[in-house]
C-alpha positions in Angstrom: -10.4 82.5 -28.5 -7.1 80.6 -27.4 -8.3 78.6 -24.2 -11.7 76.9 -23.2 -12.1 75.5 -20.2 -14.4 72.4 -18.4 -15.3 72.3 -14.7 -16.7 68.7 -13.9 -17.3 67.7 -10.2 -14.6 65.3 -8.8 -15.5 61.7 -9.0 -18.4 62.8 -11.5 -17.0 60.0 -13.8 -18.9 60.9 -16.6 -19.0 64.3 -16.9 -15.1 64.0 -16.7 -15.6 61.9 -20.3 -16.9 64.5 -21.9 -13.4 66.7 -22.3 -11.0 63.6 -22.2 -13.2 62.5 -25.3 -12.4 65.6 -26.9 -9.1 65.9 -26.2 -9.0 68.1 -22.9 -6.0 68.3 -20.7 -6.3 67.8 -17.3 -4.6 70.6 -15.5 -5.6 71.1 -11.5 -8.3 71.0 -8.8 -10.1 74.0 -8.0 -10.8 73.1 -4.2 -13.8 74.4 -2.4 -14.6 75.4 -6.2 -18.7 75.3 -6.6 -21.6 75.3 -3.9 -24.6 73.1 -4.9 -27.2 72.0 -2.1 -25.3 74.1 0.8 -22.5 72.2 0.7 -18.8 73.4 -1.5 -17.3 70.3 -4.0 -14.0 70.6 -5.8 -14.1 70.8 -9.3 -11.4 69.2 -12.1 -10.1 71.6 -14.3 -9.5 70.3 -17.8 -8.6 72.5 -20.9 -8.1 73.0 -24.4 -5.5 75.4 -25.8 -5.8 76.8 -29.8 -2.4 75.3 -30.1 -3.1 72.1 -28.9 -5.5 71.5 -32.2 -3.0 72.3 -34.3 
């Protein structure tokens, strides 16, 4: 495996904790990215590379 990935709702502060605790790296917003109740939100994309732990 060389890249895992975490989609947290924008301004969903702490789900967004979760992968800066670990280390995560912010890399872009995914717009229009998830529908939940009828409605689309963007998601933050934040991920972690097998060279990054090294």
């Amino acid at each position: 495996m060389n890249r895992v990935q975490i989609k947290v709702a924008v301004g969903n502060a702490k789900s967004a904790a979760i992968p800066k605790y670990f280390g995560f790296i912010f890399g872009d917003i995914e717009r229009a990215g998830e529908l939940h109740n009828q409605k689309y939100h963007d998601l933050e994309i934040y991920s972690l590379l097998k060279t990054d732990s090294q």
